[in-house]
PDB file of N, CA, C and O in Angstrom:
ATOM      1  N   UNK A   1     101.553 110.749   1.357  1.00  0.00           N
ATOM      2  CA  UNK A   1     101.463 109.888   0.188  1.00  0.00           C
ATOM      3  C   UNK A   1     101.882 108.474   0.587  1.00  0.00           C
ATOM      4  O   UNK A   1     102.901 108.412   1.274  1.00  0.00           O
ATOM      5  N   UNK A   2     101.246 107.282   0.263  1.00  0.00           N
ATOM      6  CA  UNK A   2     101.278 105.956   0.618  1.00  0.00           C
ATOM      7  C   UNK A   2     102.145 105.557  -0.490  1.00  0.00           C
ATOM      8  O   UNK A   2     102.084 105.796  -1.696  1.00  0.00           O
ATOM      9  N   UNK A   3     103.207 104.696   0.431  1.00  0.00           N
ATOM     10  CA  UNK A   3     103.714 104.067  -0.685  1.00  0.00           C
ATOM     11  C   UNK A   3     103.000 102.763  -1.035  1.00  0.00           C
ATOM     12  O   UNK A   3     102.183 102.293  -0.243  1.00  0.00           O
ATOM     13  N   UNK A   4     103.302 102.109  -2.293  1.00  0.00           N
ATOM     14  CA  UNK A   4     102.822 100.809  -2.289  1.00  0.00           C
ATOM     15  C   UNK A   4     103.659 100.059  -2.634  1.00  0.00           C
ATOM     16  O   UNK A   4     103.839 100.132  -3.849  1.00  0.00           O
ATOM     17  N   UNK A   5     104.512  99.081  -1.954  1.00  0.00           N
ATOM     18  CA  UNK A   5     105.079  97.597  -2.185  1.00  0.00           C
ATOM     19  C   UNK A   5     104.976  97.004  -3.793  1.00  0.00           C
ATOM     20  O   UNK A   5     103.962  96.347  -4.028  1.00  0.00           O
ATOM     21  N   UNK A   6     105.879  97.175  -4.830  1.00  0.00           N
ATOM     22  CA  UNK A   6     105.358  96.756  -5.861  1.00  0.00           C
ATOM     23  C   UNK A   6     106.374  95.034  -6.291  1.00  0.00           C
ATOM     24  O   UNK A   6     106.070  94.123  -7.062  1.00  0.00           O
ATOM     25  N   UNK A   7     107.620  95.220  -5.370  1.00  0.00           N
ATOM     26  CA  UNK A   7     108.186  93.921  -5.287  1.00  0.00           C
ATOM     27  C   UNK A   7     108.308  93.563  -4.032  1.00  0.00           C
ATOM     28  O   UNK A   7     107.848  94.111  -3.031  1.00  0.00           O
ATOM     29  N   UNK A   8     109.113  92.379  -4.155  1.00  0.00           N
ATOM     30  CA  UNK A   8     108.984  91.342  -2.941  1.00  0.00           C
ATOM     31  C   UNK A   8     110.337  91.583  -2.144  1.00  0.00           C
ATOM     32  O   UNK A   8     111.383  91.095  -2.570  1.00  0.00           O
ATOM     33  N   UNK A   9     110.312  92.146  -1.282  1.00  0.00           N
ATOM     34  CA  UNK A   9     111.485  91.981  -0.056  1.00  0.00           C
ATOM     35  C   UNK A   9     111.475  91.595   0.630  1.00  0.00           C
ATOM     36  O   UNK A   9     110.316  91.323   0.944  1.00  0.00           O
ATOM     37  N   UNK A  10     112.652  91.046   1.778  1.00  0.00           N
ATOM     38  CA  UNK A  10     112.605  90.609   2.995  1.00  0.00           C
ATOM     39  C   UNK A  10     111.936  91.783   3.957  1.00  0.00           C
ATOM     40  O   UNK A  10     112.020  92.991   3.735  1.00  0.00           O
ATOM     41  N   UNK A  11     111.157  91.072   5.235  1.00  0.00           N
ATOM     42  CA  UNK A  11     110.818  92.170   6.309  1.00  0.00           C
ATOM     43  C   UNK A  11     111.528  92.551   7.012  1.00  0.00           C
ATOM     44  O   UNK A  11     112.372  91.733   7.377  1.00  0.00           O
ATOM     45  N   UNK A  12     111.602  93.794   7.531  1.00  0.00           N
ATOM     46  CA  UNK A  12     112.525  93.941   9.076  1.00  0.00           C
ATOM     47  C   UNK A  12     111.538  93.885  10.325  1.00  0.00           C
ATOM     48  O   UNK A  12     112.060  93.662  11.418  1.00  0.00           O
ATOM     49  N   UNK A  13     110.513  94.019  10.280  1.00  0.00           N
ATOM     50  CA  UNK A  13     109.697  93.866  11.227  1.00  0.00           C
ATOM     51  C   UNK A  13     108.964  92.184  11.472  1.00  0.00           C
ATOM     52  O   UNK A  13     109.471  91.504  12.364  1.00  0.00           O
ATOM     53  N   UNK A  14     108.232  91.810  10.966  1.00  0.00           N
ATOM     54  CA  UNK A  14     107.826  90.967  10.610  1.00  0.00           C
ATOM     55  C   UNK A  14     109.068  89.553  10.573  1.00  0.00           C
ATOM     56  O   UNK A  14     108.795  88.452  10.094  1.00  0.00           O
ATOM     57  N   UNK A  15     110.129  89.839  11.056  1.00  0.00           N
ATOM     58  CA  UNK A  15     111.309  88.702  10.541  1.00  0.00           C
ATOM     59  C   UNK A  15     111.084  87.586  11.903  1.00  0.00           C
ATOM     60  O   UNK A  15     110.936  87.935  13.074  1.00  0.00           O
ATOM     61  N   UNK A  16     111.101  86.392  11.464  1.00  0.00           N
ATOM     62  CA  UNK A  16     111.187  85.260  12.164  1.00  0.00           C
ATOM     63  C   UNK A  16     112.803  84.570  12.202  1.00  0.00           C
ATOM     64  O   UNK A  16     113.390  84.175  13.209  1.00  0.00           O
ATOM     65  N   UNK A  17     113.196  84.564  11.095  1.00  0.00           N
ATOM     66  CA  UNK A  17     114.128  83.935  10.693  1.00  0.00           C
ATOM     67  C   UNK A  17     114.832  84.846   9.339  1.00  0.00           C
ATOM     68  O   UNK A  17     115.744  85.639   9.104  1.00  0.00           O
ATOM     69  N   UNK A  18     114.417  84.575   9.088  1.00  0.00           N
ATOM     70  CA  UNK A  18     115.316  85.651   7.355  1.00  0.00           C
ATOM     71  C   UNK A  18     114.176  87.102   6.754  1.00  0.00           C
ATOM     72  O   UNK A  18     114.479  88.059   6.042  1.00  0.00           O
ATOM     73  N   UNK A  19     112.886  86.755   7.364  1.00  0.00           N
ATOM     74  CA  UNK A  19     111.866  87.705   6.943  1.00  0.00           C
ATOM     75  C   UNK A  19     111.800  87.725   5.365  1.00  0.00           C
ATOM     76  O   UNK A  19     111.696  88.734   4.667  1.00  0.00           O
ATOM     77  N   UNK A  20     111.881  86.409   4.937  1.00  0.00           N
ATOM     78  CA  UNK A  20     111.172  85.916   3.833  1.00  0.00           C
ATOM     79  C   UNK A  20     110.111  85.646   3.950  1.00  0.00           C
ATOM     80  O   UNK A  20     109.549  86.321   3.088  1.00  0.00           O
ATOM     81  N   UNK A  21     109.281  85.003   4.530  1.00  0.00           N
ATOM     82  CA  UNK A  21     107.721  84.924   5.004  1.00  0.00           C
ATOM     83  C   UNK A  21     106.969  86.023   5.396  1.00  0.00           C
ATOM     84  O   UNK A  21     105.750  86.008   5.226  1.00  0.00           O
ATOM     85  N   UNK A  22     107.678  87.223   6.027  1.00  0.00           N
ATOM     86  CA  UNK A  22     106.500  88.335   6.365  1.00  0.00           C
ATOM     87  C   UNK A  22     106.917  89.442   5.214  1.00  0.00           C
ATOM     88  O   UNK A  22     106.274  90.483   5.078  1.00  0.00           O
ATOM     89  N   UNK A  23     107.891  89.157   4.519  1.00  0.00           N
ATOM     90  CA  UNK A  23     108.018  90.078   2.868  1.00  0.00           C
ATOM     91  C   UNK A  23     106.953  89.536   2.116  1.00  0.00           C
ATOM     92  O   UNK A  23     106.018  90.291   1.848  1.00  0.00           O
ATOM     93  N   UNK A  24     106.911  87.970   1.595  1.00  0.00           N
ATOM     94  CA  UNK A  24     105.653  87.632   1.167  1.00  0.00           C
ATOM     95  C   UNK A  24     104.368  88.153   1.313  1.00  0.00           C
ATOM     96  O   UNK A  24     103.548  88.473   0.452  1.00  0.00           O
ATOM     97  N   UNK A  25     104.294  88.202   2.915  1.00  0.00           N
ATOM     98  CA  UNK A  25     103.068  88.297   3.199  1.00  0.00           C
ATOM     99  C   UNK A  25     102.462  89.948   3.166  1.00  0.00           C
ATOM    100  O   UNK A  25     101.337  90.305   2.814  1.00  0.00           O
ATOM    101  N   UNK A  26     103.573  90.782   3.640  1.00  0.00           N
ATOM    102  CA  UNK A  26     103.526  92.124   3.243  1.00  0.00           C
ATOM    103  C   UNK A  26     103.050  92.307   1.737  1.00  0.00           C
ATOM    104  O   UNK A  26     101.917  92.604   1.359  1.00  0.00           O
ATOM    105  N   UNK A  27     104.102  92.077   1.019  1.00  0.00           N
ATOM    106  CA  UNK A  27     103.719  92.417  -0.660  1.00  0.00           C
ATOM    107  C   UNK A  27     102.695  91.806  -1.133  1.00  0.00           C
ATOM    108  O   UNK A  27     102.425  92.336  -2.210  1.00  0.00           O
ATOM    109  N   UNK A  28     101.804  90.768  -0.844  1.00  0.00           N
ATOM    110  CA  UNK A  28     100.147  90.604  -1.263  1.00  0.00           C
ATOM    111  C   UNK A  28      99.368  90.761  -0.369  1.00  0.00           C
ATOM    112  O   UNK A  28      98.282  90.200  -0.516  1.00  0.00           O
ATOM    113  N   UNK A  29      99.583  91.541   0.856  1.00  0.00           N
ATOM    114  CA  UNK A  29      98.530  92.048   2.110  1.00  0.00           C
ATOM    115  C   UNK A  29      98.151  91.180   2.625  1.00  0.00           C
ATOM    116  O   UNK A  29      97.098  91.519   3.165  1.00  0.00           O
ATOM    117  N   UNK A  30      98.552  89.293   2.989  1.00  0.00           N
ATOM    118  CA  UNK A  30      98.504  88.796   3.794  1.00  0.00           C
ATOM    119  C   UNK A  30      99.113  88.797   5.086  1.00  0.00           C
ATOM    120  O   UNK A  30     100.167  89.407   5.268  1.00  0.00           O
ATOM    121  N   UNK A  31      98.436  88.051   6.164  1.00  0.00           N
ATOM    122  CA  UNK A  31      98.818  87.990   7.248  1.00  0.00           C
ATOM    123  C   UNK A  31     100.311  87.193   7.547  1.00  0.00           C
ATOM    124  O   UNK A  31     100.275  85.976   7.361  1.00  0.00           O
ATOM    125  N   UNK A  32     101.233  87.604   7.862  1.00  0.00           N
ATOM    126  CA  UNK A  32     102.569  86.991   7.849  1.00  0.00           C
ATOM    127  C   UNK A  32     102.401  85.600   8.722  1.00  0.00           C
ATOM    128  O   UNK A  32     102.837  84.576   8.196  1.00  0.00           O
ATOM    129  N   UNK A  33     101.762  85.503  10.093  1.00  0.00           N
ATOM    130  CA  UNK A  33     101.329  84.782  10.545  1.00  0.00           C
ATOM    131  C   UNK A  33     100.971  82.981   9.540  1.00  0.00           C
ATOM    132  O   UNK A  33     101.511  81.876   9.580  1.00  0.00           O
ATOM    133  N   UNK A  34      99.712  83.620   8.696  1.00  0.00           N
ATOM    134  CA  UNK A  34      99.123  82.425   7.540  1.00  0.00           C
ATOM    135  C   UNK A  34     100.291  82.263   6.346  1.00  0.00           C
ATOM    136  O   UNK A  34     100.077  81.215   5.738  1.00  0.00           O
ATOM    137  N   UNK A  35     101.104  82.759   5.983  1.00  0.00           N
ATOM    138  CA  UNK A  35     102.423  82.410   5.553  1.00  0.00           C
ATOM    139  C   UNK A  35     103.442  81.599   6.300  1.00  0.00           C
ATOM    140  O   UNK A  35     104.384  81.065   5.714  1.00  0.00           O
ATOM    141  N   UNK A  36     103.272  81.517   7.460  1.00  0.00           N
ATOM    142  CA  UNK A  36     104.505  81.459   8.054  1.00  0.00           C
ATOM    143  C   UNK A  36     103.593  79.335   8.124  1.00  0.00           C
ATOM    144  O   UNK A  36     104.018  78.200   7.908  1.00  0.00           O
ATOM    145  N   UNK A  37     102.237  79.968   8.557  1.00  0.00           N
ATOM    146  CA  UNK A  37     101.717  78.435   8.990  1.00  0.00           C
ATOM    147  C   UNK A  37     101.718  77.449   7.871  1.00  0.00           C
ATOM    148  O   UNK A  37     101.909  76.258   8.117  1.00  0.00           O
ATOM    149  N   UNK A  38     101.465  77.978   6.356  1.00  0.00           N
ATOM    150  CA  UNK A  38     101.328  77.328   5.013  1.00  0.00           C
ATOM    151  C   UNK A  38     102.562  77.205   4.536  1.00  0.00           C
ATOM    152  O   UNK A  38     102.756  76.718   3.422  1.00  0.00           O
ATOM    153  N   UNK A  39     103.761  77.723   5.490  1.00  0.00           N
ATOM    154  CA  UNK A  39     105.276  77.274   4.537  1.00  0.00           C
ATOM    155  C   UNK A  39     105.254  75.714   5.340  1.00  0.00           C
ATOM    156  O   UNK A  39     105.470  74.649   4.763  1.00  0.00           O
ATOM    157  N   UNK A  40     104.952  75.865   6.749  1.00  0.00           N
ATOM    158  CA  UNK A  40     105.597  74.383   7.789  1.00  0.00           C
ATOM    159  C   UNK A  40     104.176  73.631   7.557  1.00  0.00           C
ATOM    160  O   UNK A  40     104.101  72.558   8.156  1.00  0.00           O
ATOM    161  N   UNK A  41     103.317  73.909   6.983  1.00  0.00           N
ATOM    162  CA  UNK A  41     102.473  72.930   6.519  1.00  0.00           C
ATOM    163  C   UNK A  41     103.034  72.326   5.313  1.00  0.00           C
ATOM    164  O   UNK A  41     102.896  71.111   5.171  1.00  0.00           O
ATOM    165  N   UNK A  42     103.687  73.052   4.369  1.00  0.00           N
ATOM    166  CA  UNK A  42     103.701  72.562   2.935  1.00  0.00           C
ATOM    167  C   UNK A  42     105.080  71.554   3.035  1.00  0.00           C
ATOM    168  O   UNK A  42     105.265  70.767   2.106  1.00  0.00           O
ATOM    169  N   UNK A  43     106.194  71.597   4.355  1.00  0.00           N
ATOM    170  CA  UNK A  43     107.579  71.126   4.508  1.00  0.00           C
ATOM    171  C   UNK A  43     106.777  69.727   5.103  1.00  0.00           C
ATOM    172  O   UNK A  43     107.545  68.788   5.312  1.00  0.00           O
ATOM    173  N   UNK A  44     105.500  69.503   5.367  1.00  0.00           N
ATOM    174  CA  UNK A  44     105.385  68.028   5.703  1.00  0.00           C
ATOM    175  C   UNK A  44     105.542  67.345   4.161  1.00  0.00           C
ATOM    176  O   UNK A  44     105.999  66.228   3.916  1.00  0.00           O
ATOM    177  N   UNK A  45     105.251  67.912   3.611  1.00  0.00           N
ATOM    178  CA  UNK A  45     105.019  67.293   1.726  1.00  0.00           C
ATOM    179  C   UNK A  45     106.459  67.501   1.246  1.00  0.00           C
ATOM    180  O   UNK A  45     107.183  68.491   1.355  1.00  0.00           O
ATOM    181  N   UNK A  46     106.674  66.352   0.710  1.00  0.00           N
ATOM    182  CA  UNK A  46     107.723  66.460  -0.212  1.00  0.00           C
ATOM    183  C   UNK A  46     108.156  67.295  -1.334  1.00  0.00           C
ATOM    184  O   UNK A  46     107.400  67.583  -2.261  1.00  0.00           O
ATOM    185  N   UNK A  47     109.549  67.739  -1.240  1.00  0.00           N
ATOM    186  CA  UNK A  47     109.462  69.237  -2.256  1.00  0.00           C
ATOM    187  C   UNK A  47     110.640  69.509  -1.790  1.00  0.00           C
ATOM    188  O   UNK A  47     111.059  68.907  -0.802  1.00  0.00           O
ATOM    189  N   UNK A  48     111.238  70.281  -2.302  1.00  0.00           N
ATOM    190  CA  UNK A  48     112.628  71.411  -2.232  1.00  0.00           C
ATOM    191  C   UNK A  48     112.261  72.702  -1.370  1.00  0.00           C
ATOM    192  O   UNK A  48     112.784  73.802  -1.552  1.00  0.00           O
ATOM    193  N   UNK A  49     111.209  72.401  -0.327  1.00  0.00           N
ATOM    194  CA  UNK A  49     110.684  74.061   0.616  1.00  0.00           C
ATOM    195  C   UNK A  49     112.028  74.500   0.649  1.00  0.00           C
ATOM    196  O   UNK A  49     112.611  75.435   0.099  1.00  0.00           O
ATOM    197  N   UNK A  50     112.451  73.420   1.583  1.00  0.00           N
ATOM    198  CA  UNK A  50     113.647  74.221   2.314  1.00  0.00           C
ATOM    199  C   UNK A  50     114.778  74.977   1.348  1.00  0.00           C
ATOM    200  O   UNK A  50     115.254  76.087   1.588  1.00  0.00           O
ATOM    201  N   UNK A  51     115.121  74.091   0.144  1.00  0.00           N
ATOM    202  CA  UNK A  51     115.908  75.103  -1.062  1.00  0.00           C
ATOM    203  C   UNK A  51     115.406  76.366  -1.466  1.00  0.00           C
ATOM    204  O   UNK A  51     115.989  77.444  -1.585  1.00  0.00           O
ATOM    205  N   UNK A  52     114.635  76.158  -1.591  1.00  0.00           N
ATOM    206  CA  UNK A  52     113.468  77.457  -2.110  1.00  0.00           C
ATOM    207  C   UNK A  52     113.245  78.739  -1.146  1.00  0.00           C
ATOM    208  O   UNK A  52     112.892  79.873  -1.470  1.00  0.00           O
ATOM    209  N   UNK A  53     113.543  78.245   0.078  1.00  0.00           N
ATOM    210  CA  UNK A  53     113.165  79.362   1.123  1.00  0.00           C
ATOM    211  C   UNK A  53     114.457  79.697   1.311  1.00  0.00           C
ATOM    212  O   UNK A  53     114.565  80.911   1.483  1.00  0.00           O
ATOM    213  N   UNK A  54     116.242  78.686   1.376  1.00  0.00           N
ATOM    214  CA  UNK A  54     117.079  79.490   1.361  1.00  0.00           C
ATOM    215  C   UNK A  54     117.648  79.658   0.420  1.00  0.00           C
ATOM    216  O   UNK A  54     118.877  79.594   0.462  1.00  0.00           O
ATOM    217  N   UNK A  55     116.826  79.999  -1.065  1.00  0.00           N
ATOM    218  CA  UNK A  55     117.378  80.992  -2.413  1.00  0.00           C
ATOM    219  C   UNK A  55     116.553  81.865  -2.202  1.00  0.00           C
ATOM    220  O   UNK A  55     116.815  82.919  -2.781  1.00  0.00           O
ATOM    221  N   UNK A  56     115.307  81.862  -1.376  1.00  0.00           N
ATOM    222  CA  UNK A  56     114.540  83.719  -1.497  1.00  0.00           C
ATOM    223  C   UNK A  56     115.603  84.237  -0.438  1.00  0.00           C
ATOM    224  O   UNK A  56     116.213  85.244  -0.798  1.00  0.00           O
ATOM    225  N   UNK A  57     115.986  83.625   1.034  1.00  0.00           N
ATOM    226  CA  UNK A  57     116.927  84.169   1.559  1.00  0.00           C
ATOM    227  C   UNK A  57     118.181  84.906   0.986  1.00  0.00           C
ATOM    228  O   UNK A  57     118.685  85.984   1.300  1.00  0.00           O
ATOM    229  N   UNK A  58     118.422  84.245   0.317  1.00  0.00           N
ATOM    230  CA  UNK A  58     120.164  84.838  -0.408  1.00  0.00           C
ATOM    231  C   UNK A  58     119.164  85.823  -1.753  1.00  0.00           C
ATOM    232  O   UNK A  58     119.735  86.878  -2.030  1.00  0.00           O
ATOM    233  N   UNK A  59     118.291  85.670  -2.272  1.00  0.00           N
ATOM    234  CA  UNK A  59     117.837  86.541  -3.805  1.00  0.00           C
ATOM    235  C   UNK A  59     117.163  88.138  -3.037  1.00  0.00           C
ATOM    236  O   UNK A  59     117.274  89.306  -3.409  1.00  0.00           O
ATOM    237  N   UNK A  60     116.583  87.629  -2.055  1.00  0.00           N
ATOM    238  CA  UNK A  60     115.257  88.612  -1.740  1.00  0.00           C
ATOM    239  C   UNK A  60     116.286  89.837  -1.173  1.00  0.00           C
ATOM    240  O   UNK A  60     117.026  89.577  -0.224  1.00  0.00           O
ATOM    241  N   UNK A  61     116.303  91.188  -1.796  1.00  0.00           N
ATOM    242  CA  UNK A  61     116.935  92.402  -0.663  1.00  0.00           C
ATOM    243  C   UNK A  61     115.942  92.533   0.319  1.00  0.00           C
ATOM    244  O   UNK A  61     114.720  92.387   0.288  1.00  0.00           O
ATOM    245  N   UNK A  62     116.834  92.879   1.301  1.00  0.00           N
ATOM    246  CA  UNK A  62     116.061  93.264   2.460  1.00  0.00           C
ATOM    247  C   UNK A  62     115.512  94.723   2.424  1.00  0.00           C
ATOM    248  O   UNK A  62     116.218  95.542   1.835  1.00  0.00           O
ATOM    249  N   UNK A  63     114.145  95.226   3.072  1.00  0.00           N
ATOM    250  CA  UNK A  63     113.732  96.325   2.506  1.00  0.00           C
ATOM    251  C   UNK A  63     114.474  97.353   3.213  1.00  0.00           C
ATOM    252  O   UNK A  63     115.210  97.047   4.150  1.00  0.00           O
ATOM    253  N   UNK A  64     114.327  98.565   2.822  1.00  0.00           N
ATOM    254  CA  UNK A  64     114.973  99.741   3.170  1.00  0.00           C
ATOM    255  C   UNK A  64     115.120  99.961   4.533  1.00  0.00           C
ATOM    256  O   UNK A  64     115.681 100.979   4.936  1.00  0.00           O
TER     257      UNK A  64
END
């Protein structure tokens, strides 16, 4: 029986740094990879990335 991902966790596999980017990318079946490239694309633009990526760090549980 398959499970299916119905919230958002950190990865343990997939982890670069906090495995907030390959939890993303896990829980809507993207490539963690094209997450990882569209977060350091979006940190050239002005914005709170970096706040935002360390409150999913501290919010997101890490998965089982």
């Amino acid at each position: 029986m398959a499970s299916s991902i119905t919230t958002v966790t950190r990865s343990r596999e997939e982890r670069m740094i906090a495995g907030v980017c390959g939890g993303i990318a896990r829980r809507y079946g993207w490539r963690s990879r094209n997450v990882r490239l569209a977060f350091v694309a979006s940190c050239l633009l002005p914005g709170p990335q970096f706040l935002i990526y360390l409150a999913l760090w501290l919010l997101l549980p890490e998965e089982p």
